[in-house]
C-alpha positions as CSV (number, residue, x, y, z in Angstrom):
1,X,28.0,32.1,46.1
2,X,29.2,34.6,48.5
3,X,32.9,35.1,47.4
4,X,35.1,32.9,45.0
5,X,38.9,32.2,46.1
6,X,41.9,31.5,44.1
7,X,40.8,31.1,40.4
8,X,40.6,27.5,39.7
9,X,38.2,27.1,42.2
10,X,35.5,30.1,40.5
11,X,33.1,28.7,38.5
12,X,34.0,29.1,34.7
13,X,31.6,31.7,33.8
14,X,33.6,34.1,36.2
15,X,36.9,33.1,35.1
16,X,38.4,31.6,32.1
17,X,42.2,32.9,33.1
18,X,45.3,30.7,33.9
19,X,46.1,32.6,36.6
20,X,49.6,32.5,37.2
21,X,50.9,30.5,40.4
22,X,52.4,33.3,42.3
23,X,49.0,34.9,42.2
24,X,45.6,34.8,43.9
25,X,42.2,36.1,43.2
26,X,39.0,36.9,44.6
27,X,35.5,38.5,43.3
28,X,32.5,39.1,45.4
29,X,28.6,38.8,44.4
30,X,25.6,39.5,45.9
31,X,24.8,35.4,47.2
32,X,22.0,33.5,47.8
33,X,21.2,35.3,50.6
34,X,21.4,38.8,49.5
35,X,19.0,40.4,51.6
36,X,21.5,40.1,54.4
37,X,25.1,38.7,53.9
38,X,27.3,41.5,51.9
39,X,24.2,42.6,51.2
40,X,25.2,46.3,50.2
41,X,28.3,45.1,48.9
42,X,31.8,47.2,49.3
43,X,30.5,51.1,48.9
44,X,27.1,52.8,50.2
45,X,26.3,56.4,51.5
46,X,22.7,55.6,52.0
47,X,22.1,55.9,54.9
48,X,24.0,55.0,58.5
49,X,22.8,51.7,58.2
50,X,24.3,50.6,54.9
51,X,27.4,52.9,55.8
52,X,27.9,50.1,58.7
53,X,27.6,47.1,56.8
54,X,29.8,48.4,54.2
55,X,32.2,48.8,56.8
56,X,31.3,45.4,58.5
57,X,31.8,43.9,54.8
58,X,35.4,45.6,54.2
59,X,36.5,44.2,57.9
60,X,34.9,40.7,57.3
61,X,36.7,40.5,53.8
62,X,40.0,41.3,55.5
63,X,39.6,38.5,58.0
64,X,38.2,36.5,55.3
65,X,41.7,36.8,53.4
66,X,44.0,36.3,56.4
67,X,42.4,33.0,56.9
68,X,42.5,31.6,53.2
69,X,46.3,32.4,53.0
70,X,49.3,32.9,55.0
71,X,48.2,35.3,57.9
72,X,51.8,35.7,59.0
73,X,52.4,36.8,55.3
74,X,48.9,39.2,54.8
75,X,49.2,42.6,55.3
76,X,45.7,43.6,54.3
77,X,43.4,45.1,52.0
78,X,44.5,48.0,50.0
79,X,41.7,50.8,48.3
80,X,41.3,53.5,46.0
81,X,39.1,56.0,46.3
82,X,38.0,56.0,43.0
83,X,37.3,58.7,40.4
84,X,36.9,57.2,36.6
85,X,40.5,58.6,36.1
86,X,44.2,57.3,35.4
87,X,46.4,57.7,38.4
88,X,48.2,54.8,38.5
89,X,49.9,54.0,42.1
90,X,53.0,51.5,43.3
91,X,52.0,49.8,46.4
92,X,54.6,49.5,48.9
93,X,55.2,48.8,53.0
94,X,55.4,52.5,53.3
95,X,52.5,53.4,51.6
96,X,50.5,50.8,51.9
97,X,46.7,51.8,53.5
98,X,47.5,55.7,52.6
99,X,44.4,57.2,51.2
100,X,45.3,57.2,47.3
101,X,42.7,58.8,45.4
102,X,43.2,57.1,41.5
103,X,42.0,53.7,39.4
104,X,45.2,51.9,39.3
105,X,47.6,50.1,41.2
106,X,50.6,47.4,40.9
107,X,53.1,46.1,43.4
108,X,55.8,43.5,43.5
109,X,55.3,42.7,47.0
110,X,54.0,39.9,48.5
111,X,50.7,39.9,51.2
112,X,49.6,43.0,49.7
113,X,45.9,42.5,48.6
114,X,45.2,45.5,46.1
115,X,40.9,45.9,45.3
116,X,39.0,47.6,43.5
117,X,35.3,48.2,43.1
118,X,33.0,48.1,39.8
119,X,29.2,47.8,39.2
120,X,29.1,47.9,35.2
121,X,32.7,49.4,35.2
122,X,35.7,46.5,33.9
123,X,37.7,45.0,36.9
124,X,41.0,44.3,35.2
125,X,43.9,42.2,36.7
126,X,47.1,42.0,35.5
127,X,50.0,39.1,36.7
128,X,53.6,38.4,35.8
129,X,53.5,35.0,34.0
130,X,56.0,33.2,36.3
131,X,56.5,35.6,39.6
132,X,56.5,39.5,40.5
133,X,54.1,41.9,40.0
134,X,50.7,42.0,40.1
135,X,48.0,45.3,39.1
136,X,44.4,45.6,39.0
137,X,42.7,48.8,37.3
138,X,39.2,50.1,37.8
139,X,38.0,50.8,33.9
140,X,34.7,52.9,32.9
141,X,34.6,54.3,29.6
142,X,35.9,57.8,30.7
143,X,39.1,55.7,31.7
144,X,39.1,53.6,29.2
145,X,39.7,56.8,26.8
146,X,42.5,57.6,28.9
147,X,44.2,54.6,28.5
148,X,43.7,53.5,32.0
149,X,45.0,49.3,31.3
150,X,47.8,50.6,28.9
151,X,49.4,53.1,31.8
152,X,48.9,50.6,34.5
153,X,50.6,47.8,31.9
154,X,53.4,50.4,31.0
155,X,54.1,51.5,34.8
156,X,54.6,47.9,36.0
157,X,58.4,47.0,36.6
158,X,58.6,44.4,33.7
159,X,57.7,43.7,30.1
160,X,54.1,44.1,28.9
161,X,54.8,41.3,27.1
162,X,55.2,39.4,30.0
163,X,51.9,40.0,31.9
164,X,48.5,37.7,31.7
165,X,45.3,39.6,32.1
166,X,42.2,39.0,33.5
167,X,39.0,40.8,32.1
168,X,36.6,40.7,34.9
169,X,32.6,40.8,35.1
170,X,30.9,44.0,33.4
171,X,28.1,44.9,31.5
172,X,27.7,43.5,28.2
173,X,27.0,45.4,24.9
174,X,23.6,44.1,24.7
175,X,22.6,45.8,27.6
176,X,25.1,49.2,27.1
177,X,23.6,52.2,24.9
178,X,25.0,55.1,24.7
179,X,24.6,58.8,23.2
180,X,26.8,60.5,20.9
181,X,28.8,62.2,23.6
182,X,30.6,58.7,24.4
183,X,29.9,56.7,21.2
184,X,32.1,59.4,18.9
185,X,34.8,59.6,21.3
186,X,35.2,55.7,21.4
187,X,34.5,55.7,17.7
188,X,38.0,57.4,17.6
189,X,39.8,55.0,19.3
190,X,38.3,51.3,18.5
191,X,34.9,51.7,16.3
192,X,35.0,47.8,15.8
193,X,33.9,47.5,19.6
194,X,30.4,49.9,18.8
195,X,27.7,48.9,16.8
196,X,24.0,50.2,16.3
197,X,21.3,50.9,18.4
198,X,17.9,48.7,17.4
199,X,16.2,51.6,19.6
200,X,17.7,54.8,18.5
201,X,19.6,55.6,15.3
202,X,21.4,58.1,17.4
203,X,22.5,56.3,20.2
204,X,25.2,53.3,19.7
205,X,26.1,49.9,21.8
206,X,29.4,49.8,23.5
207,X,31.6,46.8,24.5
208,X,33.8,47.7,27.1
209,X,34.9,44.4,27.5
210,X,36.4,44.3,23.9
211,X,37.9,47.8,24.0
212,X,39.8,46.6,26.8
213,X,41.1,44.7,25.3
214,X,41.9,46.6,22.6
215,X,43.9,48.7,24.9
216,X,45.7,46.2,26.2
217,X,47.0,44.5,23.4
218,X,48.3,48.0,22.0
219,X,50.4,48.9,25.3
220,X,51.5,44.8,24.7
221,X,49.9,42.4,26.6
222,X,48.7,39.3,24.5
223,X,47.6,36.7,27.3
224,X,44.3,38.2,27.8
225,X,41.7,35.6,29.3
226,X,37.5,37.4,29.2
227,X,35.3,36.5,32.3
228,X,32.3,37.7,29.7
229,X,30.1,38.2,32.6
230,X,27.8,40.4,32.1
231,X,26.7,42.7,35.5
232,X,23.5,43.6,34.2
233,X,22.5,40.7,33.0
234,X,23.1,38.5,35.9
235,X,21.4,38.3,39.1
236,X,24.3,37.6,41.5
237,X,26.4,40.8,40.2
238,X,25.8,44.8,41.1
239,X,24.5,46.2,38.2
240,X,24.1,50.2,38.6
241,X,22.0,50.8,34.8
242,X,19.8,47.5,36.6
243,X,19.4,49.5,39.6
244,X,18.4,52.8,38.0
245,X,16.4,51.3,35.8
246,X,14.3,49.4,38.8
247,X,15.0,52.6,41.1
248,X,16.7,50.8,43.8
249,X,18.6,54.0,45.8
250,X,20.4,51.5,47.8
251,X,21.7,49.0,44.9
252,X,22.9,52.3,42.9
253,X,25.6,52.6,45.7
254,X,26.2,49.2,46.1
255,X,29.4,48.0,44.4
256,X,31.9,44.2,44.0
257,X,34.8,44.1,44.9
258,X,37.8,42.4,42.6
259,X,41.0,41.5,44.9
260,X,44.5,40.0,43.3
261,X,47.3,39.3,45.6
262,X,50.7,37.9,45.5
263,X,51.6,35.0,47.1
């Protein structure tokens, strides 16, 4: 499975969303064929040679998307540049393909496709019920603290209450420990979403999963929908604690993409 279109044709274990009408969404994986075909994902500073099919990937996505919708109506791809932080953007004509360097983003405009990139980290989509605006969020803990869903949920242009989210592929708690330098923090904010280490009295596991949607539901969104996918766990995903654990320097830049569009 090299990329999964428009929800109700992904495989259950990825999705389990009613995905409003008005939107579309894609996930990549690594495929059957991962030793060629998207086979450093969306991100890698390896070398020159995985710098080039990263950027081969990006352009073949692109094409990919013009040909599964309405080319005349798709404008392209639109990134972050990532940095585990909060800044939330509104994508527009005029700014759309700027260089914005946040984890959020939300527009009302149609044949804008907004992605971001994860490899443990929560993809999270978020869609007007009946038509409008769509946002996706790139969530690791450190952004998760910060509120990251809640701002992008409270910066869209219409009721919280309104949107349906999508809680895309990450690692699972099973396979998350962490030391008292996270645990404590999120221990302030949702301690039903830790529980003990059987390794380490000192160390706790963390669902990300749930304490997003913890988050969500306090900024106001109640249509929540759980892939429950766990990266590390499963073969066809980018996992970076698999890849340092099995010291693959090449898989610990490689990273999915999550894309959401409006139709």
């Amino acid at each position: 499975m090299l990329w999964s279109w428009i929800l109700k044709n992904i495989p259950k274990k990825l999705s389990n969303w009613d995905i409003p009408p008005s939107a579309v969404l894609a996930f990549s994986t690594w495929g059957a064929d991962q030793e060629d075909y998207f086979s450093f994902g969306f991100k890698g500073v390896v070398n020159e040679e995985s710098k080039e099919k990263v950027a081969s990937n990006r352009d073949r996505l692109n094409e990919w998307l013009e040909s599964a919708v309405d080319k005349e109506n798709f404008l392209g791809l639109q990134w972050l540049d990532q940095v585990h932080g909060v800044e939330c953007f509104e994508i527009k004509q005029d700014n759309f393909g700027a260089t914005l360097v946040g984890d959020a983003m939300w527009t009302n405009e149609t044949g804008l496709a907004l992605a971001v990139l994860s490899a443990d980290c929560v993809p999270i989509v978020l869609a007007r019920e009946d038509s409008g605006s769509i946002g996706i969020c790139h969530a690791g803990w450190k952004g998760l603290v910060q509120d990251v869903p809640g701002i992008l949920a409270g910066e869209m242009t219409c009721c919280p209450s309104e949107l349906s989210a999508w809680i895309g592929p990450s690692i699972s708690q099973a396979n998350y420990e962490i030391g008292p330098d996270v645990w404590k923090i999120l221990e302030q904010i949702a301690p039903e979403t830790l529980r003990e280490s059987p390794d380490s009295d000192q160390k706790r596991l963390a669902d990300l999963s749930l304490l997003s949607e913890f988050l969500l539901r306090r900024a106001g969104v109640s249509n929540i929908f759980q892939s429950r996918l766990c990266t590390y766990a499963n073969a066809e995903a980018f996992s970076y604690r698999r890849a340092a654990k099995n010291n693959s320097q090449e898989a610990l830049s490689a990273r999915m993409a999550t894309v959401v569009m409006r139709l």
